[in-house]
C-alpha positions, 0 to 999 in steps of 0.5 A: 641554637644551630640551624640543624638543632632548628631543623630537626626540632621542625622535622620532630613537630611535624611528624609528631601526630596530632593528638586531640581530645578523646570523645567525651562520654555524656550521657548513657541510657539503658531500657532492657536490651538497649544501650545509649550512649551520647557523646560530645568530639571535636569532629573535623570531618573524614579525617579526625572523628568519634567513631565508635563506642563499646561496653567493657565488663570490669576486666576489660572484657569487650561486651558490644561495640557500636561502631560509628561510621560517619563523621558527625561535625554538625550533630553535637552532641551525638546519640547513638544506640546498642542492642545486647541480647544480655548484658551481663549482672555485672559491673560494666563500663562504657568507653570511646574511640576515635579516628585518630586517637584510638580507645580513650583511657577514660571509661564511664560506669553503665548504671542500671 
């Protein structure tokens, strides 16, 4: 391997962004109006945390979001609650975000 092959695998690293784990989803709560949703990250701090959650109809469709606005590096897990005037009598899905990741892929079924 030369030393600009070396180099520009060291350059690539480095720039690539650190992907973590996405907010694990485990456990959700619904009591009428209310949605509880605990989750489970690797929070660091500041700069890598679960920052929120939200429910999505089946289509994708974004229902409510709960927006998370601290990190929570000593609370795990972590609940935290939404109120939805109405929630759909639909299939619904809850699905988690954080700081650096973005929305996970992975959605969980809301039972009611």
């Amino acid at each position: 391997m030369t030393k600009l092959t070396r180099l520009l695998l060291a350059m690539w690293c480095f720039a690539a962004p650190a992907l973590a784990d996405p907010p694990d989803i485990v456990g959700i709560e619904v009591s009428a109006a209310r949605v509880s949703v605990t989750l489970v990250h690797p929070d660091t701090g500041w700069d890598h945390y679960a920052d929120g959650w939200r429910i999505e109809a089946e289509d994708g469709t974004v229902i409510g979001t709960r927006e998370l606005l601290h990190p929570h590096v000593e609370e795990q897990p972590f609940t935290r609650s939404l109120t939805v005037n109405k929630l759909p009598d639909a299939p619904l899905f809850i699905r988690a975000k954080c700081s650096v990741d973005g929305w996970s892929d992975r959605r969980i079924a809301l039972t009611r």
